[in-house]
KOLKETI-616591 format. One record per atom (N, C-alpha, C): residue in three letters; x negated, y, z negated. Coordinates in steps of 0.05 Angstrom, whole numbers, plus 5000, padded with zeros to 4 digits. Layout:
! KOLKETI-616591
AlaXYZ
...
! end
This chain:
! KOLKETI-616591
Unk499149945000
Unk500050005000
Unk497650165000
Unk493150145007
Unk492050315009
Unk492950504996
Unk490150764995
Unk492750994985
Unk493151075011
Unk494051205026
Unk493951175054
Unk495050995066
Unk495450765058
Unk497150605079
Unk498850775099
Unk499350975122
Unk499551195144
Unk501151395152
Unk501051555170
Unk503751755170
Unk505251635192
Unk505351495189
Unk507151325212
Unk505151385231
Unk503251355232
Unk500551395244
Unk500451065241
Unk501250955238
Unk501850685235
Unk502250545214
Unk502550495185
Unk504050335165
Unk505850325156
Unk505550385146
Unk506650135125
Unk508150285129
Unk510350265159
Unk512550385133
Unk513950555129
Unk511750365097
Unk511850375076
Unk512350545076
Unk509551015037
Unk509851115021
Unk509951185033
Unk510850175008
Unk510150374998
Unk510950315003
Unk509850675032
Unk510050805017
Unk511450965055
Unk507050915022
Unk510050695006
Unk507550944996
Unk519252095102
Unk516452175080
Unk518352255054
Unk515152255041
Unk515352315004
Unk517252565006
Unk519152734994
Unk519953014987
Unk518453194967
Unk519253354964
Unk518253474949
Unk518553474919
Unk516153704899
Unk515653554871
Unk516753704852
Unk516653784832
Unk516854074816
Unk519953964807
Unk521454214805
Unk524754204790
Unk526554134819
Unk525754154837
Unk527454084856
Unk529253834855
Unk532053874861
Unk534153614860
Unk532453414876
Unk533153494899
Unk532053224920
Unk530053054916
Unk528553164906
Unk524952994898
Unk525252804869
Unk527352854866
Unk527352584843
Unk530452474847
Unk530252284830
Unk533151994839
Unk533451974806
Unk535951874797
Unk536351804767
Unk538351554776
Unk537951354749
Unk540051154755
Unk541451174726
Unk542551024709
Unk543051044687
Unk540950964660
Unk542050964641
Unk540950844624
Unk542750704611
Unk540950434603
Unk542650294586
Unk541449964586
Unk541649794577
Unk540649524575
Unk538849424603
Unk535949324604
Unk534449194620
Unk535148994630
Unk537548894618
Unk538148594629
Unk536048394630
Unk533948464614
Unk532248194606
Unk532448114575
Unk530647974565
Unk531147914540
Unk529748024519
Unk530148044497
Unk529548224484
Unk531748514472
Unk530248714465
Unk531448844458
Unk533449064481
Unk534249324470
Unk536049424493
Unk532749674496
Unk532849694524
Unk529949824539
Unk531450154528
Unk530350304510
Unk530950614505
Unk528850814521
Unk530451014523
Unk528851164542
Unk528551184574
Unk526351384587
Unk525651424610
Unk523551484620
Unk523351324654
Unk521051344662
Unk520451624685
Unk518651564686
Unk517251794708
Unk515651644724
Unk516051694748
Unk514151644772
Unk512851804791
Unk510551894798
Unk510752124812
Unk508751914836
Unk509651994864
Unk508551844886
Unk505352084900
Unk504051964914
Unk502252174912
Unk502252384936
Unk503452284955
Unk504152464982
Unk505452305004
Unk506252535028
Unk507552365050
Unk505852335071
Unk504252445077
Unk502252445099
Unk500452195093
Unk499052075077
Unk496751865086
Unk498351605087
Unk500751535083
Unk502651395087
Unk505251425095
Unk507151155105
Unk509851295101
Unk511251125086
Unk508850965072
Unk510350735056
Unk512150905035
Unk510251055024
Unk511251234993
Unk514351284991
Unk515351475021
Unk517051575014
Unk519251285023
Unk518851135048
Unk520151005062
Unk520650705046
Unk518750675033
Unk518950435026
Unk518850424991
Unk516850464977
Unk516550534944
Unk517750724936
Unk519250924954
Unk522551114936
Unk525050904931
Unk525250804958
Unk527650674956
Unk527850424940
Unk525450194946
Unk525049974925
Unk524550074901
Unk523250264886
Unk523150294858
Unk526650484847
Unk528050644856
Unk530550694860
Unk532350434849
Unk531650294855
Unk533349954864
Unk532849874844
Unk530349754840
Unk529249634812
Unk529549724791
Unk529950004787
Unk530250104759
Unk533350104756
Unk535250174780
Unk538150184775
Unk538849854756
Unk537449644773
Unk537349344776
Unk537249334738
Unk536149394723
Unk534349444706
Unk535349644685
Unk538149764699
Unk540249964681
Unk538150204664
Unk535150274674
Unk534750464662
Unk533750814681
Unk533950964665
Unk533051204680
Unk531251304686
Unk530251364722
Unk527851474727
Unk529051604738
Unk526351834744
Unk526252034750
Unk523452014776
Unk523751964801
Unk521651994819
Unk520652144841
Unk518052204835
Unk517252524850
Unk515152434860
Unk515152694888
Unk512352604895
Unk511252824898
Unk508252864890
Unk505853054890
Unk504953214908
Unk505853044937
Unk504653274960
Unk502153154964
Unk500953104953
Unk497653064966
Unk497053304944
Unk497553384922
Unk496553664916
Unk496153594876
Unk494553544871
Unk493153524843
Unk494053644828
Unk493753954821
Unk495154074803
Unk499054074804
Unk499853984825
Unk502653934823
Unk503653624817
Unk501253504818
Unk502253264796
Unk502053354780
Unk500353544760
Unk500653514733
Unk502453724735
Unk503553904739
Unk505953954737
Unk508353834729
Unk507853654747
Unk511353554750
Unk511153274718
Unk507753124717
Unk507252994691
Unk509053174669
Unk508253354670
Unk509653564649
Unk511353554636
Unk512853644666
Unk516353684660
Unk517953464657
Unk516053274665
Unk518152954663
Unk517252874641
Unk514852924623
Unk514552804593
Unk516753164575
Unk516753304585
Unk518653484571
Unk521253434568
Unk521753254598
Unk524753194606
Unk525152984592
Unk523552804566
Unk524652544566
Unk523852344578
Unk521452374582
Unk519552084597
Unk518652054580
Unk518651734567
Unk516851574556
Unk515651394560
Unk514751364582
Unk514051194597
Unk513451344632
Unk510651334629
Unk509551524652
Unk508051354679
Unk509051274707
Unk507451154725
Unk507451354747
Unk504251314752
Unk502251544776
Unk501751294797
Unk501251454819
Unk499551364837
Unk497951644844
Unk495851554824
Unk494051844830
Unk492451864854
Unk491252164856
Unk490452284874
Unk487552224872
Unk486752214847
Unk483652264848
Unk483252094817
Unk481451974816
Unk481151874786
Unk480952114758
Unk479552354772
Unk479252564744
Unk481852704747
Unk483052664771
Unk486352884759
Unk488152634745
Unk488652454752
Unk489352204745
Unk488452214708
Unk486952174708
Unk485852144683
Unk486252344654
Unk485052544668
Unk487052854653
Unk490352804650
Unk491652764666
Unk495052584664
Unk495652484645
Unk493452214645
Unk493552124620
Unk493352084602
Unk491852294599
Unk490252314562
Unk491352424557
Unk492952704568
Unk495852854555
Unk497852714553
Unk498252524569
Unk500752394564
Unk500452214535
Unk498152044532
Unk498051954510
Unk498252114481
Unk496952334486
Unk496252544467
Unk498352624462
Unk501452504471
Unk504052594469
Unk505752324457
Unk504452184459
Unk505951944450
Unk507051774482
Unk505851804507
Unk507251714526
Unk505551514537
Unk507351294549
Unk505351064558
Unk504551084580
Unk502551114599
Unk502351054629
Unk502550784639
Unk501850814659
Unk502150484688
Unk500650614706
Unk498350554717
Unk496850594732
Unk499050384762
Unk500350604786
Unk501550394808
Unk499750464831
Unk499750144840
Unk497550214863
Unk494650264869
Unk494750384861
Unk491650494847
Unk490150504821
Unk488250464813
Unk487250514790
Unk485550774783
Unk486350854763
Unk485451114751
Unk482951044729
Unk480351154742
Unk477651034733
Unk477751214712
Unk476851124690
Unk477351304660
Unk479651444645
Unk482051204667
Unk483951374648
Unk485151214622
Unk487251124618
Unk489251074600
Unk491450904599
Unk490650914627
Unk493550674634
Unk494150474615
Unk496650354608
Unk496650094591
Unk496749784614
Unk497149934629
Unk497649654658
Unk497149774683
Unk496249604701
Unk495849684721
Unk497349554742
Unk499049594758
Unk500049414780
Unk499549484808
Unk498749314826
Unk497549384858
Unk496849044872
Unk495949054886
Unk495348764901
Unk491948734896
Unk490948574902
Unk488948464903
Unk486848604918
Unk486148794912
Unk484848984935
Unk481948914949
Unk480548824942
Unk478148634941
Unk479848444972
Unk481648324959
Unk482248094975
Unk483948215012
Unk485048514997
Unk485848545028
Unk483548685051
Unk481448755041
Unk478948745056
Unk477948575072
Unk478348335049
Unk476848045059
Unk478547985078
Unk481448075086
Unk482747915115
Unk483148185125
Unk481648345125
Unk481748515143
Unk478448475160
Unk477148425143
Unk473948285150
Unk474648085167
Unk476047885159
Unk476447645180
Unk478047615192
Unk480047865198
Unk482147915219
Unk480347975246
Unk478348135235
Unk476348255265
Unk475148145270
Unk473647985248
Unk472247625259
Unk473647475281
Unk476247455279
Unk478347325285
Unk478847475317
Unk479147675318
Unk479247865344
Unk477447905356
Unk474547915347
Unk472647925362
Unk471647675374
Unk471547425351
Unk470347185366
Unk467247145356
Unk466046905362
Unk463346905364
Unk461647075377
Unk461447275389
Unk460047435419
Unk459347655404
Unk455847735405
Unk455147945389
Unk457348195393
Unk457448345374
Unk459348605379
Unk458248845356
Unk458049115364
Unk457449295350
Unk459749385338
Unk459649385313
Unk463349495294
Unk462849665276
Unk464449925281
Unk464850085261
Unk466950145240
Unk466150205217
Unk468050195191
Unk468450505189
Unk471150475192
Unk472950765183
Unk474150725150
Unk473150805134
Unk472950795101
Unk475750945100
Unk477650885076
Unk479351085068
Unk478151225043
Unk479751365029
Unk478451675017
Unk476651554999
Unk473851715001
Unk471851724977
Unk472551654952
Unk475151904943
Unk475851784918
Unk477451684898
Unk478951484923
Unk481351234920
Unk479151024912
Unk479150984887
Unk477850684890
Unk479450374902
Unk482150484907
Unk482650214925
Unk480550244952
Unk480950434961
Unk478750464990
Unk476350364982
Unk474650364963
Unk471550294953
Unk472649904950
Unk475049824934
Unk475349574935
Unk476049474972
Unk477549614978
Unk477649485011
Unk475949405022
Unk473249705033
Unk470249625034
Unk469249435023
Unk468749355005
Unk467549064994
Unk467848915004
Unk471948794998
Unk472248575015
Unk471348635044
Unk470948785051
Unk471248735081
Unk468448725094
Unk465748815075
Unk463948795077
Unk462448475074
Unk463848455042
Unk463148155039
Unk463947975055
Unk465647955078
Unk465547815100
Unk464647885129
Unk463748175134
Unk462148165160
Unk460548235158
Unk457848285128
Unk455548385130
Unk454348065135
Unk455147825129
Unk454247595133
Unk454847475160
Unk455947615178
Unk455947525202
Unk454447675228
Unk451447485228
Unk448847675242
Unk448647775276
Unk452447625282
Unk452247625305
Unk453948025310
Unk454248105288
Unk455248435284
Unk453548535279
Unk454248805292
Unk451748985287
Unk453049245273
Unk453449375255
Unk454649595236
Unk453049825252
Unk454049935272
Unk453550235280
Unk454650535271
Unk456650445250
Unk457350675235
Unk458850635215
Unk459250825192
Unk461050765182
Unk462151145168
Unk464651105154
Unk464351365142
Unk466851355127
Unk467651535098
Unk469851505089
Unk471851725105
Unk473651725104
Unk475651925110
Unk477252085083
Unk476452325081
Unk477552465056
Unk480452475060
Unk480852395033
Unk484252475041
Unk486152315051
Unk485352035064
Unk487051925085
Unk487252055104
Unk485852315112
Unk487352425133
Unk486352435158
Unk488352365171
Unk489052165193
Unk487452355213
Unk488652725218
Unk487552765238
Unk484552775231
Unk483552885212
Unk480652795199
Unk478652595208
Unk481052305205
Unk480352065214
Unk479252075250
Unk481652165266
Unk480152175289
Unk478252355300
Unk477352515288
Unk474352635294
Unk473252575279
Unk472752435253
Unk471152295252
Unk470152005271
Unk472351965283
Unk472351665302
Unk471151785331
Unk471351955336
Unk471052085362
Unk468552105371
Unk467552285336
Unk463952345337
Unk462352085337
Unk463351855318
Unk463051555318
Unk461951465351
Unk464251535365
Unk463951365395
Unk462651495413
Unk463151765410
Unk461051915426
Unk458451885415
Unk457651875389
Unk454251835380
Unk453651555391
Unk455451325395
Unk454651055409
Unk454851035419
Unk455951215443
Unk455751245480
Unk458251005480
Unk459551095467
Unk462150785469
Unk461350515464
Unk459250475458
Unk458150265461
Unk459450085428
Unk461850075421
Unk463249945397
Unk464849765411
Unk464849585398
Unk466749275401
Unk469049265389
Unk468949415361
Unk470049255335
Unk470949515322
Unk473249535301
Unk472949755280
Unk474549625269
Unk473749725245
Unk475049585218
Unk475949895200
Unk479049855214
Unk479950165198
Unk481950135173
Unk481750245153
Unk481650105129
Unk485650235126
Unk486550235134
Unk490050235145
Unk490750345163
Unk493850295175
Unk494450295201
Unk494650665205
Unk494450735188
Unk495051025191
Unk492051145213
Unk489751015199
Unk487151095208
Unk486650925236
Unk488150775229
Unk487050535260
Unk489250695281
Unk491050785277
Unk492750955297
Unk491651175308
Unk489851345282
Unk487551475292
Unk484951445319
Unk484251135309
Unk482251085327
Unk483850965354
Unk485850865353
Unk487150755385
Unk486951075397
Unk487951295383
Unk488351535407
Unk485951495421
Unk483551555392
Unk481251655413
Unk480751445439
Unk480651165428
Unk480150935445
Unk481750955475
Unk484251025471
Unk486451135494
Unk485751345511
Unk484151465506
Unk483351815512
Unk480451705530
Unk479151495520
Unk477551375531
Unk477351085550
Unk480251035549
Unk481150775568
Unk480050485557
Unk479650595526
Unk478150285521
Unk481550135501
Unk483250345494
Unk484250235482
Unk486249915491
Unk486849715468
Unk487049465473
Unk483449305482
Unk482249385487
Unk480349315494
Unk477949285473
Unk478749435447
Unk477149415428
Unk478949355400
Unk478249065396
Unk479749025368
Unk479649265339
Unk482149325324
Unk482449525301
Unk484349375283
Unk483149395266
Unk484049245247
Unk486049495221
Unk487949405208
Unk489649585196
Unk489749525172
Unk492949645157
Unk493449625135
Unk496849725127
Unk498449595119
Unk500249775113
Unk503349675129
Unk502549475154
Unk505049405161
Unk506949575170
Unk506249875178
Unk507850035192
Unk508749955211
Unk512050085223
Unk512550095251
Unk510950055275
Unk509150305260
Unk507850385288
Unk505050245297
Unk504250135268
Unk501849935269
Unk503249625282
Unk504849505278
Unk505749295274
Unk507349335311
Unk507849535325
Unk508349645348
Unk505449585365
Unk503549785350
Unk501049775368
Unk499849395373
Unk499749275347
Unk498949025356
Unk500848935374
Unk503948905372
Unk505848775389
Unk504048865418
Unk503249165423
Unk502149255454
Unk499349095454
Unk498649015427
Unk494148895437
Unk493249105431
Unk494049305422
Unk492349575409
Unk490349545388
Unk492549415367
Unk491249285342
Unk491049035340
Unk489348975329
Unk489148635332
Unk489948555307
Unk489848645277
Unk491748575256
Unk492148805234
Unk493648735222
Unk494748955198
Unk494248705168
Unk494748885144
Unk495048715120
Unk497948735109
Unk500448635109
Unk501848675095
Unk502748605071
Unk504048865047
Unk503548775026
Unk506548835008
Unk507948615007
Unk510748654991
Unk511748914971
Unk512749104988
Unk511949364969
Unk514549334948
Unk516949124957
Unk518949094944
Unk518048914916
Unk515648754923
Unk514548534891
Unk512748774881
Unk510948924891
Unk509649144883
Unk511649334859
Unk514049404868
Unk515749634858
Unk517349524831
Unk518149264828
Unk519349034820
Unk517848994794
Unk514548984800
Unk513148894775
Unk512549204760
Unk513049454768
Unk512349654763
Unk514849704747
Unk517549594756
Unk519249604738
Unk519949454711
Unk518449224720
Unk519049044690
Unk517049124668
Unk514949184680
Unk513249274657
Unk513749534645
Unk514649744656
Unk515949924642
Unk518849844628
Unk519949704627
Unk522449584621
Unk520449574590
Unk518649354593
Unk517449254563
Unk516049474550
Unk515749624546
Unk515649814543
Unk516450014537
Unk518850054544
Unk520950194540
Unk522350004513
Unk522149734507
Unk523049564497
Unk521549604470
Unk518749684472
Unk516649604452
Unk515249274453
Unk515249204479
Unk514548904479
Unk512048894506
Unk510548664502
Unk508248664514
Unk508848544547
Unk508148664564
Unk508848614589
Unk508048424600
Unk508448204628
Unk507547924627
Unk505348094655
Unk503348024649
Unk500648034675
Unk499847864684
Unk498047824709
Unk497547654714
Unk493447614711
Unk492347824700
Unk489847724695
Unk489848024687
Unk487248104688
Unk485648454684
Unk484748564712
Unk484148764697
Unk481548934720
Unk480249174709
Unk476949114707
Unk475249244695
Unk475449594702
Unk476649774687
Unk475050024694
Unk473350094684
Unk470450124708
Unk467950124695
Unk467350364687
Unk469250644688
Unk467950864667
Unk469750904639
Unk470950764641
Unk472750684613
Unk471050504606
Unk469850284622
Unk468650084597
Unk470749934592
Unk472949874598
Unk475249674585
Unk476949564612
Unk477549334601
Unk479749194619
Unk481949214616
Unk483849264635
Unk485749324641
Unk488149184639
Unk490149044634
Unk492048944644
Unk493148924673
Unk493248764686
Unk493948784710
Unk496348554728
Unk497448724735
Unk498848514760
Unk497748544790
Unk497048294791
Unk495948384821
Unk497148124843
Unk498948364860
Unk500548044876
Unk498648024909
Unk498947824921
Unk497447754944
Unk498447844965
Unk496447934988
Unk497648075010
Unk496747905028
Unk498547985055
Unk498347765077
Unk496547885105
Unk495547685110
Unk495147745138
Unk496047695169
Unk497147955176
Unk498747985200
Unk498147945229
Unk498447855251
Unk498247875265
Unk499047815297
Unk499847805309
Unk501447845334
Unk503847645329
Unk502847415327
Unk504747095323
Unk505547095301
Unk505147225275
Unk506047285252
Unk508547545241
Unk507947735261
Unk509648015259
Unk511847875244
Unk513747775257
Unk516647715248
Unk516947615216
Unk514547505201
Unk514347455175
Unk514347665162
Unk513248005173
Unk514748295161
Unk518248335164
Unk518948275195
Unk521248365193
Unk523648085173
Unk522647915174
Unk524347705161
Unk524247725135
Unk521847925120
Unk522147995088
Unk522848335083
Unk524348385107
Unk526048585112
Unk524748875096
Unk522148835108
Unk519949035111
Unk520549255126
Unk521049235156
Unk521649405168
Unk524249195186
Unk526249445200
Unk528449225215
Unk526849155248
Unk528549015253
Unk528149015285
Unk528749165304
Unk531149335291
Unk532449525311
Unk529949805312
Unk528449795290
Unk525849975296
Unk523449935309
Unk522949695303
Unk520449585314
Unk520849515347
Unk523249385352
Unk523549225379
Unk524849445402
Unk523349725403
Unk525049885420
Unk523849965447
Unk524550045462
Unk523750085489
Unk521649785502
Unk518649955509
Unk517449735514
Unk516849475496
Unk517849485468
Unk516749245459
Unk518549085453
Unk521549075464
Unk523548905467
Unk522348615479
Unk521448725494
Unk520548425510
Unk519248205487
Unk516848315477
Unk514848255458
Unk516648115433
Unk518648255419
Unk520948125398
Unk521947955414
Unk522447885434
Unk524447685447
Unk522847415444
Unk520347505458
Unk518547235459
Unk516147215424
Unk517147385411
Unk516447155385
Unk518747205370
Unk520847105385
Unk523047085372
Unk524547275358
Unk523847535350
Unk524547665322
Unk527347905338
Unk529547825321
Unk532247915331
Unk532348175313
! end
């Protein structure tokens, strides 16, 4: 759900996202359901949560996909949130942190922007008596009591061997389009994706670079200067979500190589999950933003309860020095013969995906 997973620049989507509205006192930018019994066991869940999403531009999961599933899950769940999104803009998260621990949040989940605004969030929120949830992302030194996101390490690793997979045995020069410096899901992507093609000697790494921000147009001049410094001479890119790999097809398009050079994604967007249906992209990662939103709800439920939330292992933040609580669910890897395993977990419909030229393409892998 990356942070970034795209602006319909291809993912997910999703923010996800998994566009966002706006943050502050505004009606529209937050949703309420009721309050009243979690319908799990235990006690009756008191109180309310806060969610603030982090922007609409480096994804479209946020607003498209993690408004409406977390909406759902908390109604599901009979308690009251309140969900906003930031803009892409740091000091207006902590804003809106504010007004929603002023409004009656006891229970606080971010998908932050940066680990040190993130972190500041949280130390006031605790310093108030309020619990956080690190969603999606992890906040390096902050406070969180849980963390919930996918396996980030692991969606690298099939994004590494999605381009393995697209390129073949045949030497090839590949470049890595990094997402933001300082998302540490982007630093976990890199890994995985490193730890499976720095060991394959038949690649040659001719560039690499992060992209500040997710941002996309960013992304393609940075991809541009990439192909122009290698006289085109790239096989391969490994762009760390569909938002950024939508980036690099323009330039590739602008230069007649596109389809011709495998890009690897993230995020399960329309428009990503479109481009492979054309051979643009050769795969995406998709990642259940509905089990993502779901576990973000139960553990605030326990919590709200005064009861210890069920995780599925940790995860070290190494400037905290402490381990984390964590849920971390598994993401899939997508690809041409696979698409319809998004639209069949009613990710995105078909009436979006299967339009004009790529009717044909839904017909023949079946997806109605």
């Amino acid at each position: 759900m990356a942070r970034r997973s795209t602006r319909a620049t291809t993912a997910i989507a999703a923010a996800l996202v998994f566009g966002l509205t706006a943050c502050g006192g505004g009606g529209d930018s937050s949703s309420s359901g009721s309050s009243g019994s979690s319908g799990g066991s235990g006690g009756e869940a008191q109180g309310k949560v806060g969610v603030i999403l982090p922007d609409t531009e480096s994804s479209v999961r946020w607003e498209s996909f993690d408004r409406p599933y977390l909406e759902a899950a908390f109604k599901d769940a009979g308690v009251e949130a309140d969900i906003q999104n930031a803009e892409g803009d740091a000091s207006r998260m902590a804003t809106i942190a504010d007004q929603m621990i002023t409004g009656g949040a006891t229970v606080l989940a971010i998908v932050n922007l940066d680990s040190a605004s993130g972190a500041q969030i949280q130390q006031k929120a605790a310093d108030q008596g309020v619990s956080t949830i690190d969603y999606d992302r992890l906040t390096l030194g902050g406070k969180a009591e849980y963390y919930v996101s996918f396996d980030n390490t692991e969606v690298g690793k099939l994004q590494g061997e999605g381009l393995a997979k697209c390129l073949g045995d045949k030497p090839a020069n590949i470049a890595f389009l990094n997402g933001s410096p300082d998302d540490n899901n982007a630093t976990l992507f890199s890994k995985g994706a490193h730890g499976v093609l720095d060991a394959m000697k038949n690649y040659k790494q001719v560039a690499e670079q992060a992209v500040p921000g997710w941002d996309n147009q960013q992304a393609a001049t940075i991809f541009e200067q990439m192909y122009t410094q290698a006289d085109g001479d790239i096989q391969g890119v490994l762009a760390a979500n569909d938002g950024l790999a939508n980036s690099v097809i323009s330039v590739l398009d602008r230069n007649n190589a596109a389809g011709k050079v495998p890009v690897t994604g993230q995020d399960a967007t329309v428009e990503g999950l479109q481009h492979i249906l054309a051979g643009d992209q050769c795969m995406t990662v998709y990642k259940s933003v509905r089990e993502e939103a779901k576990a973000l709800s139960d553990l605030a439920v326990s919590l709200l309860k005064g009861e210890k939330g069920k995780t599925t292992g940790q995860v070290e933040d190494t400037e905290a020095g402490r381990q984390v609580p964590s849920v971390l669910l598994k993401p899939q890897a997508i690809f041409r013969d696979n698409v319809k395993d998004v639209v069949d977990d009613e990710f995105v419909k078909a009436g979006d995906l299967c339009t004009g030229d790529f009717a044909k393409a839904c017909t023949e892998l079946g997806i109605k």
